[in-house]
Biopython code that builds the backbone (N, CA, C, O; Angstrom):
import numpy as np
from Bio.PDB.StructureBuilder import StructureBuilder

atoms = [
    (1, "UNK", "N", (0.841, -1.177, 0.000)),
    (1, "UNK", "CA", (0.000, 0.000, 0.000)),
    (1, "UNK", "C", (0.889, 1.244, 0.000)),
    (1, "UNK", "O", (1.647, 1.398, 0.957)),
    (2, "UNK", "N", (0.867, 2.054, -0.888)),
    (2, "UNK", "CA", (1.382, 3.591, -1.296)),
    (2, "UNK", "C", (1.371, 4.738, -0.072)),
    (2, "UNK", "O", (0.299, 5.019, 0.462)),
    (3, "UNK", "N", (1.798, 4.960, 0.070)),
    (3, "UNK", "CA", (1.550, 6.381, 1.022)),
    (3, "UNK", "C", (1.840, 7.398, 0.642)),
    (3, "UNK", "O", (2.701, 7.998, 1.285)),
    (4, "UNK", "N", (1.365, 7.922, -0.337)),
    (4, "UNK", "CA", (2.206, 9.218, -1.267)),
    (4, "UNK", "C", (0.697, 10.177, -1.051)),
    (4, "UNK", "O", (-0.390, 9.605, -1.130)),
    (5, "UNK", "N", (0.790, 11.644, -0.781)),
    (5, "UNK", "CA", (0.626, 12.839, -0.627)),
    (5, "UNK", "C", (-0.442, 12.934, -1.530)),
    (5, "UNK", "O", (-0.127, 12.478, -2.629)),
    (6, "UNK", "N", (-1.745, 13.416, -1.462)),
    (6, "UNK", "CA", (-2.630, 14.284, -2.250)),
    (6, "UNK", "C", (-1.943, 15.163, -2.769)),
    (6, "UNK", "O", (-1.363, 15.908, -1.979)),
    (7, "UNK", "N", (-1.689, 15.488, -4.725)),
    (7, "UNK", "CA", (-1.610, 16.340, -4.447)),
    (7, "UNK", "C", (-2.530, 17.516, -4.599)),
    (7, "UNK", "O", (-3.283, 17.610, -5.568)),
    (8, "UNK", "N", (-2.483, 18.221, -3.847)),
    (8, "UNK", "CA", (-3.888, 19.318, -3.810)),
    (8, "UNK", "C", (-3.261, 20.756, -4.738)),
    (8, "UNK", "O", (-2.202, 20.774, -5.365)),
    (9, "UNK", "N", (-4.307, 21.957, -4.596)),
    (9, "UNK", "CA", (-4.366, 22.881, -5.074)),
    (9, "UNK", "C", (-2.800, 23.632, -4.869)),
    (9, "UNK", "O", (-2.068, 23.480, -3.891)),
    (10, "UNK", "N", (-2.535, 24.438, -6.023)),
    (10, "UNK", "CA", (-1.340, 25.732, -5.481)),
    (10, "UNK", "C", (-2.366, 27.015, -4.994)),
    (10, "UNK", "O", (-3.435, 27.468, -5.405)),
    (11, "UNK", "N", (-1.513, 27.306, -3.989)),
    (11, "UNK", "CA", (-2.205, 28.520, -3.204)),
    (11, "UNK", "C", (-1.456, 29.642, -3.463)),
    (11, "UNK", "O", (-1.986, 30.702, -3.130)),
    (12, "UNK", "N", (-0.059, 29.712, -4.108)),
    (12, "UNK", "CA", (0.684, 30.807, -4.278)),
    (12, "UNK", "C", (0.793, 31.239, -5.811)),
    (12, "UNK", "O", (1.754, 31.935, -6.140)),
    (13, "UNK", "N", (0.004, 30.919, -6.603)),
    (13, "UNK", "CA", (0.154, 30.972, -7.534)),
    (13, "UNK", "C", (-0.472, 32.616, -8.458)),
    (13, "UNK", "O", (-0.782, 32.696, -9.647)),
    (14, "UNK", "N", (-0.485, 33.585, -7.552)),
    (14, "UNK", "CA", (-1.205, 35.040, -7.681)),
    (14, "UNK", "C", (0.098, 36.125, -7.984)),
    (14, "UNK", "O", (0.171, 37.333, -7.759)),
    (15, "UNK", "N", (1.057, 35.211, -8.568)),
    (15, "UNK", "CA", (1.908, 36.456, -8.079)),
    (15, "UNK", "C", (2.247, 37.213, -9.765)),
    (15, "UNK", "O", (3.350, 37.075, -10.295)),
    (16, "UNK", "N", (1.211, 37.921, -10.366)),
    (16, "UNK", "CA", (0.880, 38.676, -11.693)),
    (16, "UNK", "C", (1.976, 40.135, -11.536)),
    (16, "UNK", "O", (2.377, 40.502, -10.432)),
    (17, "UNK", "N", (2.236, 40.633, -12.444)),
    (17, "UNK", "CA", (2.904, 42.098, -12.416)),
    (17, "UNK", "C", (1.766, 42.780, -12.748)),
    (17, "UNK", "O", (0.947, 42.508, -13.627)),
    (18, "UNK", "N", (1.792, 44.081, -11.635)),
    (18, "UNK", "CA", (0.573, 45.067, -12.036)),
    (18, "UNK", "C", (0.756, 45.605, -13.630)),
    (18, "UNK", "O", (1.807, 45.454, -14.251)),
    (19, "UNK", "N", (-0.426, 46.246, -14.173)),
    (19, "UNK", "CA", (-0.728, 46.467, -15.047)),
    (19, "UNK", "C", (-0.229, 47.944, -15.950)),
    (19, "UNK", "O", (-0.302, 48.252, -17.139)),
    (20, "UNK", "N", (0.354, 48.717, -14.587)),
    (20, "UNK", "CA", (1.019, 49.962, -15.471)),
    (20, "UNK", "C", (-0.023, 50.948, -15.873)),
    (20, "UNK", "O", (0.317, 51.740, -16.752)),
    (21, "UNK", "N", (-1.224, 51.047, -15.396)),
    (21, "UNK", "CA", (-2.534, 51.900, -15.996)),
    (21, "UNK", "C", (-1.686, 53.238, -15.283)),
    (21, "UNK", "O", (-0.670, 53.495, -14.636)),
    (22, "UNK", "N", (-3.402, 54.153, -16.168)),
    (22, "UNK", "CA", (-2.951, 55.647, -15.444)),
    (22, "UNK", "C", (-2.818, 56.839, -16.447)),
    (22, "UNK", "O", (-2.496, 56.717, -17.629)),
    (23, "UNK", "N", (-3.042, 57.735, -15.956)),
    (23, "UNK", "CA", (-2.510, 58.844, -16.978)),
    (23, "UNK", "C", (-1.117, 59.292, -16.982)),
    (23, "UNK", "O", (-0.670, 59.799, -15.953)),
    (24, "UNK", "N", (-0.083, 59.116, -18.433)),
    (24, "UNK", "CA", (0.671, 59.638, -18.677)),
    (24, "UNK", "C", (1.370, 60.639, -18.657)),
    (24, "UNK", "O", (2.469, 60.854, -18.146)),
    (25, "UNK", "N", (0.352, 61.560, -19.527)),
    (25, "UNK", "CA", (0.992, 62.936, -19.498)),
    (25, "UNK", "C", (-0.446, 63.581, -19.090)),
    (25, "UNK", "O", (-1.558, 63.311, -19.542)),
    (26, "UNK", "N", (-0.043, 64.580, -18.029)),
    (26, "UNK", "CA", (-0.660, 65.442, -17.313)),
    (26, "UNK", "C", (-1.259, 66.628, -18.163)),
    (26, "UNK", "O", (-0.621, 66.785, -19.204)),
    (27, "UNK", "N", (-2.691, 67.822, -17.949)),
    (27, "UNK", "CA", (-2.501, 68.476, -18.722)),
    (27, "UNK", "C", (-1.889, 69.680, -18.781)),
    (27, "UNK", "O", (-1.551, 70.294, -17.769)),
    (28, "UNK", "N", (-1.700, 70.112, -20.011)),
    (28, "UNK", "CA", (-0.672, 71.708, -19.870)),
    (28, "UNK", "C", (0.764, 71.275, -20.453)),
    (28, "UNK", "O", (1.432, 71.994, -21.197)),
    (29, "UNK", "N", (1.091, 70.173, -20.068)),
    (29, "UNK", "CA", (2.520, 69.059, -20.927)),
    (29, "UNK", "C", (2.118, 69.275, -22.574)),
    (29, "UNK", "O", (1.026, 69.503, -23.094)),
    (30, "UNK", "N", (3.454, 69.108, -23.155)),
    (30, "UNK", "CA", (3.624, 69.134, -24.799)),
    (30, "UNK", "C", (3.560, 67.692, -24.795)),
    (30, "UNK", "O", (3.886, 66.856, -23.952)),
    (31, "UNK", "N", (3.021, 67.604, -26.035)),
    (31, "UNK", "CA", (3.675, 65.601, -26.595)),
    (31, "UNK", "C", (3.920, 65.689, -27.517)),
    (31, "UNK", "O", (4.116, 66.868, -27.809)),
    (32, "UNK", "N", (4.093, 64.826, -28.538)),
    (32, "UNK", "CA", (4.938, 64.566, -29.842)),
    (32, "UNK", "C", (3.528, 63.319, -30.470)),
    (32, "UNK", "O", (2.751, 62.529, -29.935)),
    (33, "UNK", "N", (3.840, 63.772, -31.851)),
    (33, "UNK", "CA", (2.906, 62.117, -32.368)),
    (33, "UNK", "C", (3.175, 61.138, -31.603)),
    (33, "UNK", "O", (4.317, 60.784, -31.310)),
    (34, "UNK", "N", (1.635, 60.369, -31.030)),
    (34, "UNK", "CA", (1.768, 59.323, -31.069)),
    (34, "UNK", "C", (2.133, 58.440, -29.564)),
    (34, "UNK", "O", (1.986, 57.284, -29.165)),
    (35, "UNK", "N", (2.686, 59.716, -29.026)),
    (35, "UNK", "CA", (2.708, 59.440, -27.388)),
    (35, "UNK", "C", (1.779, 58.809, -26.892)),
    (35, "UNK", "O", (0.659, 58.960, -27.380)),
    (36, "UNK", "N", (1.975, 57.922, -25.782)),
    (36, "UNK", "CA", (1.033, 57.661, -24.698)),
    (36, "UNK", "C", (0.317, 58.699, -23.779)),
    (36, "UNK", "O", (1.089, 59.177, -22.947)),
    (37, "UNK", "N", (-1.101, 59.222, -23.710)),
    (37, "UNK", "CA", (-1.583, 59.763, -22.661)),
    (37, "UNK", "C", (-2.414, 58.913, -21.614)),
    (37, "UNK", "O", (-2.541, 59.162, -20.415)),
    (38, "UNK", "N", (-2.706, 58.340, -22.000)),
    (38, "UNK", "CA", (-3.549, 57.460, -21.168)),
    (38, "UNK", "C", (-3.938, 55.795, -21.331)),
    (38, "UNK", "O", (-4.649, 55.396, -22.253)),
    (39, "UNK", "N", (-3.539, 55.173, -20.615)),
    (39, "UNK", "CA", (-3.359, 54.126, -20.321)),
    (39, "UNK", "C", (-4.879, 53.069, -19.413)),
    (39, "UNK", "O", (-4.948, 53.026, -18.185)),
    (40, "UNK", "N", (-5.656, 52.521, -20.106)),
    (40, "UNK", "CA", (-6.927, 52.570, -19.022)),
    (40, "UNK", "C", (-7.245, 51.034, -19.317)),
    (40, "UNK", "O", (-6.517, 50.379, -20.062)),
    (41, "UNK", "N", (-8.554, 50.406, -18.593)),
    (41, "UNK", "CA", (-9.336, 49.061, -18.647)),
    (41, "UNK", "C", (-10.786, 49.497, -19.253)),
    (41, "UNK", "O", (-11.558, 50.079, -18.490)),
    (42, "UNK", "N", (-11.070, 49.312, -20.210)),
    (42, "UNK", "CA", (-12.483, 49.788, -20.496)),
    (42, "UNK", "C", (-11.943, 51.726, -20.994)),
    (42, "UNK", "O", (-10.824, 52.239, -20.964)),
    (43, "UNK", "N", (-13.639, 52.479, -21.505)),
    (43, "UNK", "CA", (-13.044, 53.623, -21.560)),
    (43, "UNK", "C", (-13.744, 54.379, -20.641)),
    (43, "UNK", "O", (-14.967, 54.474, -20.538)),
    (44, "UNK", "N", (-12.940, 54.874, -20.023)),
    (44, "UNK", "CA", (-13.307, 55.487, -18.966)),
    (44, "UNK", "C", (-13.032, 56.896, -18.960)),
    (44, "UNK", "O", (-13.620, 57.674, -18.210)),
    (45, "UNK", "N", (-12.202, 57.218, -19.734)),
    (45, "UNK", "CA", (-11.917, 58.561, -20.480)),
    (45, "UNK", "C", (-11.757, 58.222, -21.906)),
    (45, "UNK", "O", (-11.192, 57.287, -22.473)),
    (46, "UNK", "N", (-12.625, 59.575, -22.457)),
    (46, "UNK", "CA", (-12.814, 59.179, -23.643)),
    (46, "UNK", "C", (-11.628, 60.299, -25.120)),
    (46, "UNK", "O", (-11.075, 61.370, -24.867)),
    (47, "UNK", "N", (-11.604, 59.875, -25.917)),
    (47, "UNK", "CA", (-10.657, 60.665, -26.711)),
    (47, "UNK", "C", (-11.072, 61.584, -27.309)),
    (47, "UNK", "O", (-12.087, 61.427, -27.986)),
    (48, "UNK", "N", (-10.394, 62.898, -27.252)),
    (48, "UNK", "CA", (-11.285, 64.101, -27.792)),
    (48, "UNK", "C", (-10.788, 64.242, -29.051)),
    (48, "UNK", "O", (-10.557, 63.273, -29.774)),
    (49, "UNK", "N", (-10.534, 65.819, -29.494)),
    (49, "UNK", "CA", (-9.688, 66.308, -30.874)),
    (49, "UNK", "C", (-8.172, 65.801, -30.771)),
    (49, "UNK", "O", (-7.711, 65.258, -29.768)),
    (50, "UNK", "N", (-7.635, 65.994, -31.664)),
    (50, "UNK", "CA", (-6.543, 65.677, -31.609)),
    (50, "UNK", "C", (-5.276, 64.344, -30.884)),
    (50, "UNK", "O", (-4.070, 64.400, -30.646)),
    (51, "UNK", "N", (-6.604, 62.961, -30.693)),
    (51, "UNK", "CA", (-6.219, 62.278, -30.073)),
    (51, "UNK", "C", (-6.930, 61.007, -30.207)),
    (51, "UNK", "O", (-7.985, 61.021, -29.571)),
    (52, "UNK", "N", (-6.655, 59.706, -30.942)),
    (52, "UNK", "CA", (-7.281, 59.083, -31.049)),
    (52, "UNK", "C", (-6.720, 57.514, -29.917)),
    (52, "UNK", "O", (-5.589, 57.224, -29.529)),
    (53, "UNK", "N", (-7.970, 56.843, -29.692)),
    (53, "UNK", "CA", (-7.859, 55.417, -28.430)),
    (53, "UNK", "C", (-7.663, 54.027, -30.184)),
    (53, "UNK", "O", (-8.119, 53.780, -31.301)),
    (54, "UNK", "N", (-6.705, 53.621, -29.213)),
    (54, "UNK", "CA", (-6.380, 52.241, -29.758)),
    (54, "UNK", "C", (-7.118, 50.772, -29.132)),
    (54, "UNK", "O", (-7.595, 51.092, -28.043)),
    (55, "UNK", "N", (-7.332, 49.620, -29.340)),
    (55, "UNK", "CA", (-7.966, 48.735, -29.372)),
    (55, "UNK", "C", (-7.753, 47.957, -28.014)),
    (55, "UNK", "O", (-8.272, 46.858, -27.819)),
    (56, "UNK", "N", (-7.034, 48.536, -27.179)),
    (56, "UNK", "CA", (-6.530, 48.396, -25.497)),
    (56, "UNK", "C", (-7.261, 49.693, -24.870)),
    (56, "UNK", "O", (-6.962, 50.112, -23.752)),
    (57, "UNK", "N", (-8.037, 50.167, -25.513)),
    (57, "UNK", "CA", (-8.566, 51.673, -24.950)),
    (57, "UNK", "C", (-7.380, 52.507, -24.650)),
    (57, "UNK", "O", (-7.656, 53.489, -23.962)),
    (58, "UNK", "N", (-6.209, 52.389, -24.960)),
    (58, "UNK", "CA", (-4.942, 53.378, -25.170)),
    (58, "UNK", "C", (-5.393, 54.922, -25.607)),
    (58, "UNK", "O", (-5.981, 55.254, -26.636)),
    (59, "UNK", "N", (-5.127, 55.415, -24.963)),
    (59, "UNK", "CA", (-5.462, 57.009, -25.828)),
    (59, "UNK", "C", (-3.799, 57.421, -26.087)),
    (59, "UNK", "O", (-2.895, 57.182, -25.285)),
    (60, "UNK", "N", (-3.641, 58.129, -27.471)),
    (60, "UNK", "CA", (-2.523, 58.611, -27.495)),
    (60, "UNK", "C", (-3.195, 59.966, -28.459)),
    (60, "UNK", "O", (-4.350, 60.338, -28.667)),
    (61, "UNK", "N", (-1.396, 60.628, -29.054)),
    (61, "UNK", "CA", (-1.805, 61.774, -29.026)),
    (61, "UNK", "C", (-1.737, 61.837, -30.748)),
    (61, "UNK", "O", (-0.756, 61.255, -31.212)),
    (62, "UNK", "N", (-2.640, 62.460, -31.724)),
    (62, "UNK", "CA", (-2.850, 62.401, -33.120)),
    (62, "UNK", "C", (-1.521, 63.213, -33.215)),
    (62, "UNK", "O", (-0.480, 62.746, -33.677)),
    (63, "UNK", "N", (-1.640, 64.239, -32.822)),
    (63, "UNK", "CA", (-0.569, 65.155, -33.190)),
    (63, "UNK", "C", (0.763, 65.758, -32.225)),
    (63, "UNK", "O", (1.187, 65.442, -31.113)),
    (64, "UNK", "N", (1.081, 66.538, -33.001)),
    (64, "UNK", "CA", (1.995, 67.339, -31.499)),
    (64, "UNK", "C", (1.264, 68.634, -30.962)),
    (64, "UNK", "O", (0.589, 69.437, -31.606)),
    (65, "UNK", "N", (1.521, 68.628, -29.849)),
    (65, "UNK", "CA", (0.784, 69.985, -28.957)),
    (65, "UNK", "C", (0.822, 69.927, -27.522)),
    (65, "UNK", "O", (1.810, 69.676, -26.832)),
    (66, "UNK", "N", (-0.523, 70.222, -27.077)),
    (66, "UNK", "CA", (-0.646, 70.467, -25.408)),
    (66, "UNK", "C", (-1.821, 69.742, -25.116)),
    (66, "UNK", "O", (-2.885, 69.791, -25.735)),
    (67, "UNK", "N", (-1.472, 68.894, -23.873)),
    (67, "UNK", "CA", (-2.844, 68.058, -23.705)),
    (67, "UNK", "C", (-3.407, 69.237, -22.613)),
    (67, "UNK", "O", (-2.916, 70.041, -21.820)),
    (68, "UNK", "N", (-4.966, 68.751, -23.158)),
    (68, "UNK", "CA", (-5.994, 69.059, -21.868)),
    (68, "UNK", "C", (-6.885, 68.201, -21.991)),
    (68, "UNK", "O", (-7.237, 67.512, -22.948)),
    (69, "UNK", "N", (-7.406, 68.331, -20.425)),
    (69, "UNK", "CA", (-8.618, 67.354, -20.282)),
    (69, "UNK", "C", (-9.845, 68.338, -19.785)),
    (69, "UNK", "O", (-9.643, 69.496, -19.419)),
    (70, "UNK", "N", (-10.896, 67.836, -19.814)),
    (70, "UNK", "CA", (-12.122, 68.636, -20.231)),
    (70, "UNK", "C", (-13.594, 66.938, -19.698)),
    (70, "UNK", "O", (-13.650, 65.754, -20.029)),
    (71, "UNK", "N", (-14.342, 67.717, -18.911)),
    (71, "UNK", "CA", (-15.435, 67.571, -18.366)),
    (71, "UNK", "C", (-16.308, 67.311, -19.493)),
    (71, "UNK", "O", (-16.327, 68.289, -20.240)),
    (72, "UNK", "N", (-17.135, 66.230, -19.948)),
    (72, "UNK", "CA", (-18.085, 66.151, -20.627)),
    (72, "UNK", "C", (-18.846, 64.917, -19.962)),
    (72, "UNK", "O", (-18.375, 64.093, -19.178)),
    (73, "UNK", "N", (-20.816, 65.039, -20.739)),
    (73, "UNK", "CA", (-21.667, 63.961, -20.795)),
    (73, "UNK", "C", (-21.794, 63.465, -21.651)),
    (73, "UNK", "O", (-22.031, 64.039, -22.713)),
    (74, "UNK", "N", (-21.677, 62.084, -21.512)),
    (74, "UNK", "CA", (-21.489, 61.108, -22.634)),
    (74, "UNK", "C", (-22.601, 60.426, -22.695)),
    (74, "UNK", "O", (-22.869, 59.860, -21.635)),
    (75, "UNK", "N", (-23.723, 60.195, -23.974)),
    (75, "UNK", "CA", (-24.807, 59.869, -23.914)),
    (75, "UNK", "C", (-25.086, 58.602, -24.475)),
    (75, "UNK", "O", (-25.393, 58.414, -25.652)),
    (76, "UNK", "N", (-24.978, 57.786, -23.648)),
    (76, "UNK", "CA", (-25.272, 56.102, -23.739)),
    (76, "UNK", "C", (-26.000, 55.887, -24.501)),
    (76, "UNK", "O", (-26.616, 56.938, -24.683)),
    (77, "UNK", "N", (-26.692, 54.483, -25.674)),
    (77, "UNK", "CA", (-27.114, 54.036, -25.759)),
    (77, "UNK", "C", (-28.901, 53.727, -25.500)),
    (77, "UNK", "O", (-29.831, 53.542, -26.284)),
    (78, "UNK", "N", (-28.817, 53.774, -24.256)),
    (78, "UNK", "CA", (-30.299, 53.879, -23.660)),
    (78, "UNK", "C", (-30.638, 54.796, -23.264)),
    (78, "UNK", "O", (-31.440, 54.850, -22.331)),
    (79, "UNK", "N", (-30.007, 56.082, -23.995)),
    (79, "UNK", "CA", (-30.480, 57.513, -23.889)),
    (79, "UNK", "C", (-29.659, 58.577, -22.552)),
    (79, "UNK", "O", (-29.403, 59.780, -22.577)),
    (80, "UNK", "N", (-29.452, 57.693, -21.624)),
    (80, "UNK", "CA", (-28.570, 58.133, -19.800)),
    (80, "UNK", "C", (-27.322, 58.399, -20.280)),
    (80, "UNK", "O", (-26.695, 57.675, -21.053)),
    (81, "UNK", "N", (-26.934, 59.524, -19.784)),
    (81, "UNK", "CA", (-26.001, 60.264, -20.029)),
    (81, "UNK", "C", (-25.029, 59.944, -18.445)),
    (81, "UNK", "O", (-25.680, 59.498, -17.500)),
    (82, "UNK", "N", (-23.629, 60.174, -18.263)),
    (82, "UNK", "CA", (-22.726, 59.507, -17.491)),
    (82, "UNK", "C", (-21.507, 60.595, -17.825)),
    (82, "UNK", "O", (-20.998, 60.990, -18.874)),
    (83, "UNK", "N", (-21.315, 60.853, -16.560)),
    (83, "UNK", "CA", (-20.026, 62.268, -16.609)),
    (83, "UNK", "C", (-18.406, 61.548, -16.920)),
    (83, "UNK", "O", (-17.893, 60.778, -16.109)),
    (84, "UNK", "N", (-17.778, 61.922, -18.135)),
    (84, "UNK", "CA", (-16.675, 61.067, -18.637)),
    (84, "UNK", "C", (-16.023, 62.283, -18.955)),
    (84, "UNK", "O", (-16.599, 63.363, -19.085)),
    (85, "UNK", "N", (-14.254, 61.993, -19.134)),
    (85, "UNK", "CA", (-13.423, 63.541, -18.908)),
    (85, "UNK", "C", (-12.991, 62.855, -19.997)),
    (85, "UNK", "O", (-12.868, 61.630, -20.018)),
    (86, "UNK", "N", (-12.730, 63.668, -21.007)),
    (86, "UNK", "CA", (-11.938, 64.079, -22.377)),
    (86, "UNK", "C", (-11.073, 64.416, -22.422)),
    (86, "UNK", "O", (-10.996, 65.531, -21.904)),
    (87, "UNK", "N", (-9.996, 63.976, -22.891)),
    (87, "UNK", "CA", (-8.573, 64.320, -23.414)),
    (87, "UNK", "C", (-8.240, 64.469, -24.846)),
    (87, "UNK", "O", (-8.338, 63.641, -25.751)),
    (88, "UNK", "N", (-7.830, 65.688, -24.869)),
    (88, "UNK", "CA", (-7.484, 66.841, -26.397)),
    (88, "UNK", "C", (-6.701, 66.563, -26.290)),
    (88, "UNK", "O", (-6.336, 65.727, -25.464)),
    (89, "UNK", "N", (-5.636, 67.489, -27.572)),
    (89, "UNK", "CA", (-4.413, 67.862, -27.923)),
    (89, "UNK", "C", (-4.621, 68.949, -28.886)),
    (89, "UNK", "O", (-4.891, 68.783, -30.075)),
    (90, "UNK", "N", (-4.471, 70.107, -28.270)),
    (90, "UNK", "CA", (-4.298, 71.517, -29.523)),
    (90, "UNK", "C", (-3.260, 71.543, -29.682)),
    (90, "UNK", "O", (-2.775, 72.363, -30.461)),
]
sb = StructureBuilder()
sb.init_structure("model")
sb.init_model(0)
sb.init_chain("A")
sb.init_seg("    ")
for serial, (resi, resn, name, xyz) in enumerate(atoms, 1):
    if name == "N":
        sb.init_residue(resn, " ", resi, " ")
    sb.init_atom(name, np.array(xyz, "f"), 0.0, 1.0, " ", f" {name:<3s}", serial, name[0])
structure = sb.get_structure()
């Protein structure tokens, strides 16, 4: 008869590198084509003029200039509107 160990579950197995989110460049900062401004999960800020989101919800910058961000309502689908901040580049 064997006497060898269940083996059971790993319990340490959580150990992921965070994800690096966040905003980049602050506003009132210059950028260059193409920079990173914002870094997100879902969009949670949305891309204004001069700045288009990539398929990671990445926002970067269309052009060169000055970022700002800017207060807007964003009008859903089922008509409900939801307060979401915009990021330009003039």
């Amino acid at each position: 008869m064997s006497h060898v160990k269940a083996g059971g579950s790993s319990k340490n197995n959580r150990n992921n590198a965070g994800r690096r989110l966040g905003v980049k460049r602050f506003g009132g900062q210059t950028v260059s084509t193409g920079e990173v401004l914002v870094r997100q999960s879902g969009s949670t800020k949305v891309a204004g003029p001069g700045t288009f989101i990539s398929k990671d919800f990445t926002i970067h910058a269309q052009k060169d200039g000055i970022v700002s961000f800017k207060k807007i309502r964003k009008t859903h689908f089922t008509g409900r509107t939801v307060p979401r901040t915009q990021v330009a580049v003039q």
